[in-house]
C-alpha positions as CSV (number, residue, x, y, z in Angstrom):
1,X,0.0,0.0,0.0
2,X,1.4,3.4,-0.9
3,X,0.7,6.5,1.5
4,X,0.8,9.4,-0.5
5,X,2.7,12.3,1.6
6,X,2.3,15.8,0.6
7,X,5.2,18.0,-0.3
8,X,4.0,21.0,-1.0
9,X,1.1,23.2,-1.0
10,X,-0.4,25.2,-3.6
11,X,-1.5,29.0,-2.7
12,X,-3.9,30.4,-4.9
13,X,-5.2,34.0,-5.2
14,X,-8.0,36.2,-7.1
15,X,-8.3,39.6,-7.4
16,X,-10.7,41.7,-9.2
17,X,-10.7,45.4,-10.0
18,X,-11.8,48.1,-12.7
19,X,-11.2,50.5,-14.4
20,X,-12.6,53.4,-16.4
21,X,-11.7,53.4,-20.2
22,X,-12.1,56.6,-22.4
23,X,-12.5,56.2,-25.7
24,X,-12.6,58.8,-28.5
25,X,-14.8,57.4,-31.7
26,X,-12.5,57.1,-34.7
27,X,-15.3,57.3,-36.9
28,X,-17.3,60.3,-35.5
29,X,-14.3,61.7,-33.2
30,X,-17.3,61.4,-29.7
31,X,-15.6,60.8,-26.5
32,X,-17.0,57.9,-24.5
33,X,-16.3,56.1,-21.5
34,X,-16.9,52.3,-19.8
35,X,-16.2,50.8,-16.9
36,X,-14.3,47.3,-17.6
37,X,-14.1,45.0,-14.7
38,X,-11.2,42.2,-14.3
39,X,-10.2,39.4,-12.7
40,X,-6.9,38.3,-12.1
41,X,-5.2,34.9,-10.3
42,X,-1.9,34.3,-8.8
43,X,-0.1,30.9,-7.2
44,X,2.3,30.2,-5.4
45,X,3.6,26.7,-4.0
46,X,5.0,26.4,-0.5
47,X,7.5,23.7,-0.2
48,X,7.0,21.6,2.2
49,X,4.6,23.9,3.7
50,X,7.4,25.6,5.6
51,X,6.1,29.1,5.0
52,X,2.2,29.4,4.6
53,X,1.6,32.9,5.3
54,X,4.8,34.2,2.8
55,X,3.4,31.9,0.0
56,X,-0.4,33.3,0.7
57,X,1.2,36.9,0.4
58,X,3.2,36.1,-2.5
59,X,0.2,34.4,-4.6
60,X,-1.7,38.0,-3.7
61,X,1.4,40.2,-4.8
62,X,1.7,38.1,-8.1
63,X,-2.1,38.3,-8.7
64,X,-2.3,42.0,-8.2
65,X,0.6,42.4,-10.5
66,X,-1.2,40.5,-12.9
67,X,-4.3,42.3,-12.0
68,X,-2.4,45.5,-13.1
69,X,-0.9,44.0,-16.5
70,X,-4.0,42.9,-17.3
71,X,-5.6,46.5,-16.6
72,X,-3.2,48.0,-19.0
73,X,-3.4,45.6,-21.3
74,X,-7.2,44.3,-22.1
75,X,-9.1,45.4,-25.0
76,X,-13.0,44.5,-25.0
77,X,-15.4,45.6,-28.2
78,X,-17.9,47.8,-27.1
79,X,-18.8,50.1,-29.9
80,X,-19.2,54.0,-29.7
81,X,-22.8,54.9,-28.0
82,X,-23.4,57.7,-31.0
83,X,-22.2,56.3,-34.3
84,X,-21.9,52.2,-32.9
85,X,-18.5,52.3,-34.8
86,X,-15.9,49.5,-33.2
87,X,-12.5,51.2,-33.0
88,X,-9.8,49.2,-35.0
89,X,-7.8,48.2,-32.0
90,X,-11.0,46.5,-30.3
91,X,-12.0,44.6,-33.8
92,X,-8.5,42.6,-33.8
């Protein structure tokens, strides 16, 4: 009979946020503005289990970090409220 024995542990995070995003309409030049929402994980695996509360902060930190690339870097198609234009960079 084999008793498995556990090595490590896995931390796991999740973070949401959002931000605004302003948009000005390439085809009718109207400013507009929407709220986009994200979510973002992080891990982290404590060897051992030798330091649960440093691998639950570091599965946070790399969450939020992701949280914050993930800000910056989303696109989502929502088309402009007076023409309903999608703006090039939201079509690809």
């Amino acid at each position: 009979m084999i008793i498995p024995i556990p090595i490590a542990v896995r931390h796991n995070a999740i973070v949401r946020g959002a931000t605004w995003r302003v948009v000005s309409c390439e085809n009718c030049q109207q400013l507009y503005a929407f709220l986009l929402e994200i979510e973002a994980r992080g891990t982290d695996l404590d060897l051992l289990s030798l330091d649960s509360p440093g691998s639950e902060q570091r599965a946070l930190a790399q969450a939020q970090e992701n949280l914050v690339a993930k800000a910056r870097n989303s696109v989502v198609a929502i088309p402009c409220p007076q023409c309903g234009f999608y703006q090039a960079d939201m079509v690809r």
